[in-house]
C-alpha positions in Angstrom: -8.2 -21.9 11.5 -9.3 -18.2 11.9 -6.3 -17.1 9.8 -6.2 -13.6 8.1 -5.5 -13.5 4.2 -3.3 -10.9 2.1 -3.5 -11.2 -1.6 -0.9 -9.4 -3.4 -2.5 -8.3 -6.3 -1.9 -6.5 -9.5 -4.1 -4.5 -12.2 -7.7 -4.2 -11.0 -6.7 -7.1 -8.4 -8.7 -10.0 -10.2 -11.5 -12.2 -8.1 -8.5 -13.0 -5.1 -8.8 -9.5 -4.2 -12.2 -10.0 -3.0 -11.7 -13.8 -1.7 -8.9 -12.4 0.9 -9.8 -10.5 4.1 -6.9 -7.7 3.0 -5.5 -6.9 -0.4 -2.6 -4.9 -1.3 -3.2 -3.7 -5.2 -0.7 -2.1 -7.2 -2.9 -0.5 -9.9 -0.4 -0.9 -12.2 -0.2 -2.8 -16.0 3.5 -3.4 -15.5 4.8 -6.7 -14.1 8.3 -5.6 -12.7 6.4 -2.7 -11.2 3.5 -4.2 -9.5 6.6 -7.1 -8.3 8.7 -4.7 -6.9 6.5 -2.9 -4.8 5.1 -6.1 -3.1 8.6 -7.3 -2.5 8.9 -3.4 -1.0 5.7 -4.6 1.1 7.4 -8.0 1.8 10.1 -6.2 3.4 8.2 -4.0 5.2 6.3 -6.5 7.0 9.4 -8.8 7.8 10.8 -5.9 9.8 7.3 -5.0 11.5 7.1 -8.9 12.3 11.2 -9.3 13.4 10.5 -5.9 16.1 7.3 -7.5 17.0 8.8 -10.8 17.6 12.3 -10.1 18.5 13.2 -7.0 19.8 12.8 -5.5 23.4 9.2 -3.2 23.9 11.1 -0.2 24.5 13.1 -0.2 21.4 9.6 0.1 19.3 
């Protein structure tokens, strides 16, 4: 399908880190930390996606 993979990953980043074509690792031991940055991330994108998608080119 020629899709491009993002694994959210934690610690070290574990054996999805190298299975996805990007990987966004919070080198972190904590749970709640390594959760809320990639809901931080998850944001992010959705608002990079919603201007992409939704918003006139000259308000980029």
């Amino acid at each position: 399908m020629e899709l491009i993979t993002l694994a959210l990953t934690g610690k070290d980043g574990g054996p999805i880190a190298k299975m996805a074509d990007w990987s966004l690792n919070v080198s972190s031991g904590s749970t709640a930390r390594i959760q809320e940055t990639h809901i931080t991330a998850g944001h992010a994108i959705c608002e990079l996606v919603d201007i992409k998608l939704f918003q006139k080119p000259d308000l980029k």
